[in-house]
N, C-alpha and C positions, 0 to 999 in steps of 0.2 A: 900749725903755727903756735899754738895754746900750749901743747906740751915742750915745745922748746923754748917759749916764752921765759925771759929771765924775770919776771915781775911775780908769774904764779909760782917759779919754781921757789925763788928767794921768801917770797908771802906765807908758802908752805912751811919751808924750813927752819924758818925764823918763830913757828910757832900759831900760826894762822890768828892773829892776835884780834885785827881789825877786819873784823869779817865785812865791813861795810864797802873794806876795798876793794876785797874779791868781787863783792854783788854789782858794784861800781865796772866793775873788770870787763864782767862776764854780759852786764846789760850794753857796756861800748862794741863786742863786740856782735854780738847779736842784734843790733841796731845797722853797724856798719857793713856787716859782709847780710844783712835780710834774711836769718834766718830766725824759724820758730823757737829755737830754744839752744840754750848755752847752759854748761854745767859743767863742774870739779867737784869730787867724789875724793877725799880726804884718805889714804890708806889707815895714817893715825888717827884720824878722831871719830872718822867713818861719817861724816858729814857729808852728806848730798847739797852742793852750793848751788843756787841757782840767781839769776840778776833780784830774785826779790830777795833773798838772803835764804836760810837754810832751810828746804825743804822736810830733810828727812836724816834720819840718822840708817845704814845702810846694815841689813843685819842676814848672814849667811842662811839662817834660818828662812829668809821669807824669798818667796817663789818670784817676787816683785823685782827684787834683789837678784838674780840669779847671773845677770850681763855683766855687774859688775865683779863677782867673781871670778866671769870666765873669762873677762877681760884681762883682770889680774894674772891671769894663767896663760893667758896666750905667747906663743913664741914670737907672735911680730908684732912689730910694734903698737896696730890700730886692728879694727874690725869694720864691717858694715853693714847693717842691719837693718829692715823694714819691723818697726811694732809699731802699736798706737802712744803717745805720748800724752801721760799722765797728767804733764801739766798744761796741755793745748789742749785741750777739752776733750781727750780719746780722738783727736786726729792721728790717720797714719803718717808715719813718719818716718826718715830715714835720716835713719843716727851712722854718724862716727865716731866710735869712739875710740880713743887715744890713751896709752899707756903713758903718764907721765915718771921721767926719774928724775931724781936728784942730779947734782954733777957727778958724784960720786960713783951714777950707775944703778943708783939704790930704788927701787920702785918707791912713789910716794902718791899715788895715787891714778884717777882717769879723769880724763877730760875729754867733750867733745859738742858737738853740734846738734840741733836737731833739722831734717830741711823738707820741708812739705813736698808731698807726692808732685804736686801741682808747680812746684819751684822747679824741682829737679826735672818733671817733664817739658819746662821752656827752655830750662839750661842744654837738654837732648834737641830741644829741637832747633835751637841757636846753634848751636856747635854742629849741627846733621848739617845746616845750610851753608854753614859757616866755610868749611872744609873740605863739604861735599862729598860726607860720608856716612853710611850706617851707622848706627850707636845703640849699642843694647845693653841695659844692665840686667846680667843675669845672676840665676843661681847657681850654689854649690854643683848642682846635675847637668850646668847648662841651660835649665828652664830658660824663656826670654820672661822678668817679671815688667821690665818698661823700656821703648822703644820711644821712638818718633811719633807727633800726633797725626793719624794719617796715614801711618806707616802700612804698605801693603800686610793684609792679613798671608801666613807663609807657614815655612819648619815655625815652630814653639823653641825649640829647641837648636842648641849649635851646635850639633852632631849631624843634622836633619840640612842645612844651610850648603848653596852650592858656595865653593869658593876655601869658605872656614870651616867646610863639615872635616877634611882632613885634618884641622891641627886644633881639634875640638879636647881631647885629650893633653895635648900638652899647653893648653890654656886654660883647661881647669886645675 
């Protein structure tokens, strides 16, 4: 929603003048959707915006830095990643993060969310009940890295799974 946002896109383009608006931006909506952290990552100024105002300035050299590179470089549009977040006291977290463009198509940055382990394991287990279905978020290999709470212990992996062990390959 953030990267198609016409407010950060225009806020951006326009020169990122009133950085108060952005922090304004980003604290509504990390308040309203409950999560740990909201951020835009500036391609031009290389500014790390955060709801308290600028974190950090973003620099290829540092190892810290590294996501938003290969954000910038990714073929699709977003990513999504478990690290610890720097600015929630080293909790783990699970980022997405989003390639924002211009209209033009032009990359002008990243934006994304941060949402605690513990968010996202109610949100699994809301939706398991909800539906009445298994929910795994895995890894790149298939690993299972978070399931249901409760969830019988099984395969680890979705190669390993009766049912999905067959189209384990073409859903990684």
């Amino acid at each position: 929603m953030m990267a198609n946002d016409t407010f950060l896109r225009d806020w951006v383009i326009k020169g990122e003048r009133d950085q108060k608006q952005v922090s304004k931006y980003l604290d509504e909506i990390k308040t309203k959707y409950g999560t740990i952290s909201t951020f835009f990552v500036s391609e031009q100024s290389r500014a790390y915006y955060h709801p308290g105002g600028i974190l950090k300035f973003v620099s290829p050299d540092s190892q810290e830095d590294e996501w938003y590179f290969r954000v910038r470089e990714l073929v699709q549009d977003f990513e999504i990643n478990i690290d610890t977040d720097k600015v929630s006291q080293h909790s783990m977290t699970i980022f997405i993060n989003h390639k924002v463009t211009g209209f033009d198509g032009r990359y002008i940055g990243a934006t994304g969310v941060g949402l605690g382990v513990d968010t996202v394991q109610k949100l699994i287990n809301s939706y398991s009940q909800k539906y009445k279905r298994h929910i795994f978020l895995i890894d790149r290999n298939g690993d299972v890295v978070l399931t249901r709470a409760g969830e019988e212990k099984g395969p680890l992996n979705i190669s390993d799974m009766p049912g999905i062990g067959a189209l384990a390959k073409q859903i990684l």
